[in-house]
C-alpha positions in Angstrom: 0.0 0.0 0.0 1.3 3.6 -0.3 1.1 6.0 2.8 2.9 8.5 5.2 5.1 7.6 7.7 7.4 9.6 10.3 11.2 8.4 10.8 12.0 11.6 12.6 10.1 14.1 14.9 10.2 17.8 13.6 7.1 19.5 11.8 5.2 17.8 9.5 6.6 19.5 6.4 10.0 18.2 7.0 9.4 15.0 8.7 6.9 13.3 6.7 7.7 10.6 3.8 5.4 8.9 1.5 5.8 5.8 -0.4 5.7 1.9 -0.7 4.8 0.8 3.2 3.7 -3.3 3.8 -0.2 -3.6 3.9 -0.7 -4.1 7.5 -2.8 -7.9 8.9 -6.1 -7.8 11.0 -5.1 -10.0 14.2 -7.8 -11.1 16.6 -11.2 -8.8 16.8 -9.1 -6.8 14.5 -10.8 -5.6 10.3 -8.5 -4.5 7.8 -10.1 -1.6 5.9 -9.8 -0.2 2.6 -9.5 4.0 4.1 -11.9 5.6 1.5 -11.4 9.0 3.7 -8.9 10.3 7.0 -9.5 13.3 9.0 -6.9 15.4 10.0 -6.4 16.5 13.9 -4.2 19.0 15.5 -2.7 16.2 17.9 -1.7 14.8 14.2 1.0 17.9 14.2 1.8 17.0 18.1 2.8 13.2 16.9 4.8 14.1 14.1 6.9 16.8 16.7 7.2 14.3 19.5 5.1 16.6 21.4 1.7 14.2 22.2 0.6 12.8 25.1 1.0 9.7 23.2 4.2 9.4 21.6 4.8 5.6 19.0 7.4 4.1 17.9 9.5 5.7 15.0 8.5 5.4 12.3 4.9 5.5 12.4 1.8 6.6 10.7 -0.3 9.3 12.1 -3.9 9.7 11.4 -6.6 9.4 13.8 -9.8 8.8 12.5 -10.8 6.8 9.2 -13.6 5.6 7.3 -13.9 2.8 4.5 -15.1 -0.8 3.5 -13.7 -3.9 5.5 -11.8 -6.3 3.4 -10.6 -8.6 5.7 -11.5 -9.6 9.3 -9.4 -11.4 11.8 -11.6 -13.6 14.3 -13.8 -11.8 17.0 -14.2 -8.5 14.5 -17.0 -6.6 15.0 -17.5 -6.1 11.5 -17.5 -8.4 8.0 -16.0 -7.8 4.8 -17.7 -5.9 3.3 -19.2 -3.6 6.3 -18.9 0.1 5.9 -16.9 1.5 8.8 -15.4 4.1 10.8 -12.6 4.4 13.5 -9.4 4.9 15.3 -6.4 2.5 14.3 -3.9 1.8 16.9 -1.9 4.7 17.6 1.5 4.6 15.3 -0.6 2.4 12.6 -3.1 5.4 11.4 -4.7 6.3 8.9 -2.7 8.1 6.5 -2.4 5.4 4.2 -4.8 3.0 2.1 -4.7 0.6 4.3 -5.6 0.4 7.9 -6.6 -1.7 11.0 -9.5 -1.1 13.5 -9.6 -3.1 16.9 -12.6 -4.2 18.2 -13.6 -1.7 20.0 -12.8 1.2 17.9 -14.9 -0.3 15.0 -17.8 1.3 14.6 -20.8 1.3 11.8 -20.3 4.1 9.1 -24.3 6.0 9.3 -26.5 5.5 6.7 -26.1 8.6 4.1 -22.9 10.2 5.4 -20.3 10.8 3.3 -16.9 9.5 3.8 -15.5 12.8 4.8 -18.3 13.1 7.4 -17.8 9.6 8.5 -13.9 10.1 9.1 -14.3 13.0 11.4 -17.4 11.7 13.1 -15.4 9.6 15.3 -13.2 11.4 17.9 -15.0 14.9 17.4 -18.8 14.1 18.3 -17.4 11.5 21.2 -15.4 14.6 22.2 -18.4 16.8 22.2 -20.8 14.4 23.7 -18.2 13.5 26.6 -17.5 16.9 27.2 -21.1 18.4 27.3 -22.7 15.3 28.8 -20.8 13.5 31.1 -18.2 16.2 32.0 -20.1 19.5 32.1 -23.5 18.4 32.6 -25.3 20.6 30.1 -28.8 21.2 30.8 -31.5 22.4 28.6 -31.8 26.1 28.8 -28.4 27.2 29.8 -25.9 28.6 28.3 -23.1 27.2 26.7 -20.4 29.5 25.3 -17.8 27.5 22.7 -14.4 29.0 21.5 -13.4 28.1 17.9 -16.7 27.4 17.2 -15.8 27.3 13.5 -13.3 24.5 13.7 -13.4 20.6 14.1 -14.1 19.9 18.0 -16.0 23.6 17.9 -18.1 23.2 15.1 -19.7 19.4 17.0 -20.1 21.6 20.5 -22.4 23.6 18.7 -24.2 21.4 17.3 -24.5 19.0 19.9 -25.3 22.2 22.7 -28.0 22.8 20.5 -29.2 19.5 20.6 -29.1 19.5 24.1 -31.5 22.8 24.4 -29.1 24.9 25.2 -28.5 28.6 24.1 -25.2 28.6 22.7 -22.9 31.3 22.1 -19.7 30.8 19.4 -17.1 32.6 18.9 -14.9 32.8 16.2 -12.4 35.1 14.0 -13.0 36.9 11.3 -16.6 37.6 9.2 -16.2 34.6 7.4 -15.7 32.2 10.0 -18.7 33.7 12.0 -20.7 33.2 9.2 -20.0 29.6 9.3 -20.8 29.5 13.2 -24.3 30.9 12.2 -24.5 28.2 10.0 -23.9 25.4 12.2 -26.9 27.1 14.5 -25.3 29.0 17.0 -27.7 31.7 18.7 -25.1 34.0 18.7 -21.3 34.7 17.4 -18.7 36.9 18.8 -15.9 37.9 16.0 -12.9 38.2 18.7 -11.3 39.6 16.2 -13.0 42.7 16.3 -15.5 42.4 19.3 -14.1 42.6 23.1 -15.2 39.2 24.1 -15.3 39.2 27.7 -17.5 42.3 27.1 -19.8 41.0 24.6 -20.5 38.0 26.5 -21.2 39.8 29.9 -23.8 41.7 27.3 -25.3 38.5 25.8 -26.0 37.0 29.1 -26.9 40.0 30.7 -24.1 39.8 33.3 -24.4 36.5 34.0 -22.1 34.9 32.1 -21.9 31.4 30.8 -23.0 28.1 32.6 -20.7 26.0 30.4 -17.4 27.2 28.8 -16.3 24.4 25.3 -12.3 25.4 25.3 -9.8 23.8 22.8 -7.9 26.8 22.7 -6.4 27.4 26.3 -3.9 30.4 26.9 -5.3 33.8 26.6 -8.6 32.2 25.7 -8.8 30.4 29.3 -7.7 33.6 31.1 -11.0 35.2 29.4 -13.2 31.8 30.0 -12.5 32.4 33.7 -13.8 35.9 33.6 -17.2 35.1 31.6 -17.9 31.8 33.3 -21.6 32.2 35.7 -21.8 31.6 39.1 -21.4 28.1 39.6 -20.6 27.2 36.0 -18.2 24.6 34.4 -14.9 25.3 32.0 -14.0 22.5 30.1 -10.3 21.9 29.3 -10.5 20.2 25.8 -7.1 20.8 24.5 -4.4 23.4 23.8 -4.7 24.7 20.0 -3.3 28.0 21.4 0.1 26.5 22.2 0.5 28.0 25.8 -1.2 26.0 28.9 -2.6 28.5 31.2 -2.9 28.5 35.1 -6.2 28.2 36.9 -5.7 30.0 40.0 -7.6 28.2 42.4 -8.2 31.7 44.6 -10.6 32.5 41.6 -12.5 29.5 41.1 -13.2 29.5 45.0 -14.3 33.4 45.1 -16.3 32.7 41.7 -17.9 29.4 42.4 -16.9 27.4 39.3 -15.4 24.4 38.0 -12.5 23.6 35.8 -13.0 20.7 34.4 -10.6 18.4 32.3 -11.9 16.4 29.5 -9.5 13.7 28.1 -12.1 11.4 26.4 -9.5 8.8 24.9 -8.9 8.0 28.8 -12.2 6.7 29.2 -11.6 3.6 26.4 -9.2 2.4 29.0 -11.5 3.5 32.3 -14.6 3.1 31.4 -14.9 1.7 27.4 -18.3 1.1 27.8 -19.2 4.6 27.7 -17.6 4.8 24.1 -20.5 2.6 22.8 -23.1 4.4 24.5 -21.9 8.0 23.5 -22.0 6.1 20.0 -25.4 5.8 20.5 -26.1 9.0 21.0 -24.4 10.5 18.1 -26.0 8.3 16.2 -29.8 9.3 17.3 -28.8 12.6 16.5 -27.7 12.0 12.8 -31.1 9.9 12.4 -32.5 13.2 13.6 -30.2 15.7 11.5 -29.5 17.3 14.5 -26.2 17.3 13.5 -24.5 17.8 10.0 -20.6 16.9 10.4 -18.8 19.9 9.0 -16.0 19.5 6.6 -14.2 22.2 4.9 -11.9 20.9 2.4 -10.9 17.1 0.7 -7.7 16.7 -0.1 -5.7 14.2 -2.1 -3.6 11.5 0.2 -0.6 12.7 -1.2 -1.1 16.1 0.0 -1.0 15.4 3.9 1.9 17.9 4.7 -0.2 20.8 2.9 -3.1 19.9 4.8 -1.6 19.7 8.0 -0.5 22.7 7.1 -3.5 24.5 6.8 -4.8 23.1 9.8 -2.1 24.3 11.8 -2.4 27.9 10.2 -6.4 27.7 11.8 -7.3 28.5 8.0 -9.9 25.9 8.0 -13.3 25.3 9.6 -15.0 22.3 10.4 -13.2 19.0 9.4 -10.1 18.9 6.9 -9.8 15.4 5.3 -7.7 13.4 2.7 -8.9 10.6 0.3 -6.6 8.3 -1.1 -7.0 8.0 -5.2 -9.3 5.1 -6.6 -11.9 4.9 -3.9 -15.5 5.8 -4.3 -16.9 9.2 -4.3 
């Protein structure tokens, strides 16, 4: 098969090599799959620079999320030759190739009328959003949920999925055009931080309140804000740090303020509590049968143009879900 794989850690860019790899073999409760689409994810840039929580083998293959037909099955799969799928390989065998492997319990059914780019970034973002909002900060109907980077991958679900829930949610974003795609994706309101004040406008759209539930992938300066705009007993979720810098939480101010700060790392709950992966599954799924969510992707890009992709992700060019399709496979 022909794919990417890492020898060396620096940027993407410089780092990545593609060419001739050995088709890898489903072992027990294992599918191969034929990758007709891969999504592309930030931590994908913190693999190739060493700089992930998780950190494989050199060389490796990054790519977190896939979806394609099965073609093979080892015994104990949860899925036939055949079966449309979606997933997360093992990490250092991803999904930047044509071929890849699925365990058991990462092998999930590909919904009924999604396209493969939806499909490939269904996976970790919606389980991300749905752990987050449900489990973690305990959204209720009626309150208000304020999401930073609305616009991109992990944003783009929250809103959706806030929405779902019955909340009132509040995106922000930067730049006209990137707020337009917030309204899009059903946000009640948008803040342009780009041009707006944000702590200012949000203190305005709640009318002093502030939020109940804070959705940050961003950290940095955009926690330092969160912590000022987050309501009286309200919940900030840690989802990642896209800004680069990892901010304090200074625990004088969540004790005078009456919040929480809350960390969600949802790939640590296939180890705690992997049962919870198949019912949040569930969940997403209701919700596509109900079009109350509409996976988001921005751009398709050739296999063979992984580094340029990556590239644009990293630049936060894109909204929504960035994705490459290897050449041959169905539209």
């Amino acid at each position: 098969m022909r794919g990417w794989q890492v020898a060396r850690l620096g940027d993407p860019s410089d780092v990545l090599e593609f060419g001739e790899l050995p088709d890898p073999e489903p072992g027990p409760g294992q599918v191969l799959v034929r990758v007709h689409a891969v999504a592309c994810n930030f931590p994908d840039i913190l693999v190739c620079r060493g700089k992930y929580q998780e950190r494989p083998e050199l060389p490796f293959t990054p790519g977190l999320e896939i979806a394609g037909e099965v073609v093979a099955a080892g015994e104990g799969a949860r899925a036939a030759v055949g079966d449309r799928v979606l997933g997360t390989p093992p990490v250092g065998r991803g999904g930047y190739a044509e071929l890849a492997v699925l365990d058991a319990a990462s092998t999930m059914a590909w919904p009924e009328g999604m396209t493969a780019g939806q499909a490939a970034g269904l996976f970790v973002t919606y389980q991300t959003g749905v752990c987050a909002l449900v489990q973690r900060g305990r959204l209720r109907a009626g309150e208000t949920l304020l999401v930073h980077a609305a616009a991109g991958g992990v944003g783009s679900a929250a809103v959706q999925i806030g929405k779902a829930l019955g909340a009132r949610v509040i995106g922000t974003a930067g730049g006209p055009a990137k707020c337009e795609v917030v309204r899009g994706l059903g946000a009640d309101e948008v803040v342009d931080y780009a041009s707006e004040d944000l702590v200012a406008r949000v203190k305005e759209l709640t009318g002093g309140r502030g939020a109940d539930v804070v959705f940050d992938p961003v950290g940095g300066d955009i926690f330092d804000l969160s912590r000022r705009v987050v309501a009286f007993e309200g919940r900030i979720l840690v989802i990642g740090f896209a800004g680069g810098r990892i901010a304090d939480a200074p625990t004088n101010h969540v004790l005078v303020k009456n919040y929480e700060v809350v960390g969600v790392h949802w790939g640590f709950y296939r180890t705690m509590a992997p049962e919870r992966i198949d019912e949040w599954q569930g969940v997403i799924e209701d919700l596509w049968a109900r079009r109350a969510i509409d996976p988001l992707v921005s751009a398709e890009l050739p296999l063979d143009q992984a580094p340029e992709a990556l590239r644009l992700l990293g630049s936060r060019g894109t909204t929504g879900k960035v994705v490459l399709v290897p050449d041959g496979v169905p539209a």
